[in-house]
N, C-alpha and C positions, 0 to 999 in steps of 0.2 A: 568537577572531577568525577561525582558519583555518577553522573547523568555519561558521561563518556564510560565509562566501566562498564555499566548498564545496558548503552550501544555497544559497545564492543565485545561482550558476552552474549548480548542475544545472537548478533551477528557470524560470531563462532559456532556458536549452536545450530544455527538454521543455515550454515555455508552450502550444503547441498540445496537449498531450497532457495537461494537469491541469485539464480541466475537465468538470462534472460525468460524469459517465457516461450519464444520459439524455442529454443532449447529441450522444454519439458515434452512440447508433444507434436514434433514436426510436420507429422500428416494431420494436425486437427486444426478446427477453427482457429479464430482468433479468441472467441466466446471461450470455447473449450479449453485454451492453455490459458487464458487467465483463469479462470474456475480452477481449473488445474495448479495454478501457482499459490492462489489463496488457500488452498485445501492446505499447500505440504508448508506455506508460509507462518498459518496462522492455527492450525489444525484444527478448522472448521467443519459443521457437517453439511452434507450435499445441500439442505436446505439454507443453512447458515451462510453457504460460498452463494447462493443466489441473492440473499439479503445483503451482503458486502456488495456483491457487483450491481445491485439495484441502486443501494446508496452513493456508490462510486459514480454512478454515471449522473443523479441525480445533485449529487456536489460536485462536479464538476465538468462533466457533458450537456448536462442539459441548459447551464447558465453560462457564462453569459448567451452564449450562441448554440441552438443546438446541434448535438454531433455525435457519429460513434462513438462509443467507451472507447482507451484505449489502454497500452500498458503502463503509459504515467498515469490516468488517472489512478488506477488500482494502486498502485505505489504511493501515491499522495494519500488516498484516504486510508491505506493499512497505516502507513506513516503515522499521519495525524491522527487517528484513534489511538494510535500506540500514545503518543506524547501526550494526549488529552487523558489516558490512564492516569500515567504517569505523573500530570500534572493535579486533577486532583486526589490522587493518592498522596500524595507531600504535599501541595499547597493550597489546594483546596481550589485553586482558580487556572484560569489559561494563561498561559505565559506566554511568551513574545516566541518561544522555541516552537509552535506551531507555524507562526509565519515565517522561519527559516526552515522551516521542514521543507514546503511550501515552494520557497525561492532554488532551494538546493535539488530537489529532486528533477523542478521544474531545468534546471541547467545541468543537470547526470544524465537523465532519460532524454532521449529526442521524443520531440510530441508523435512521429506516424510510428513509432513501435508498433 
């Protein structure tokens, strides 16, 4: 129940910032509206939004197969950072709630966003 309160407060808070990524910056890359969504997502700085989208692509573009980033992966690994806070902040360990993170965003997002 705290873990739902948790999502659903961040989610209130940041409503202007979860929404598609075309959305944020029509005439710009694809590169650029996600840098752009992590910035107003996560309020990261310009170098911090390189090192998420580095990591992002590197957990989950470059394995199994490699491929362009795209806007699920950015959403899986903001995701799962988040839960992996959250998770050793209370229980010290990973919890089963990153691999539904995982499964769920994987079936919300279409993979060519």
């Amino acid at each position: 129940m705290a873990m739902a309160n948790s999502v659903r407060a961040r989610r209130n808070s940041t409503a202007g910032a979860c929404c598609p990524a075309s959305c944020l910056l029509p005439q710009a890359s694809q590169s650029e509206r996600y840098a752009r969504f992590i910035e107003l997502r996560s309020g990261a700085t310009p170098s911090t939004v390189l090192t998420v989208m580095r990591r992002a692509a590197e957990s989950f573009a470059d394995w199994p197969n490699e491929r362009p980033l795209n806007f699920r992966d950015v959403v899986q690994y903001l995701a799962v950072t988040d839960c992996l806070k959250i998770d050793i902040a209370v229980a010290g360990v990973r919890s089963r709630i990153v691999d539904f993170v995982i499964d769920i965003v994987g079936q919300v997002i279409p993979r060519d966003l």
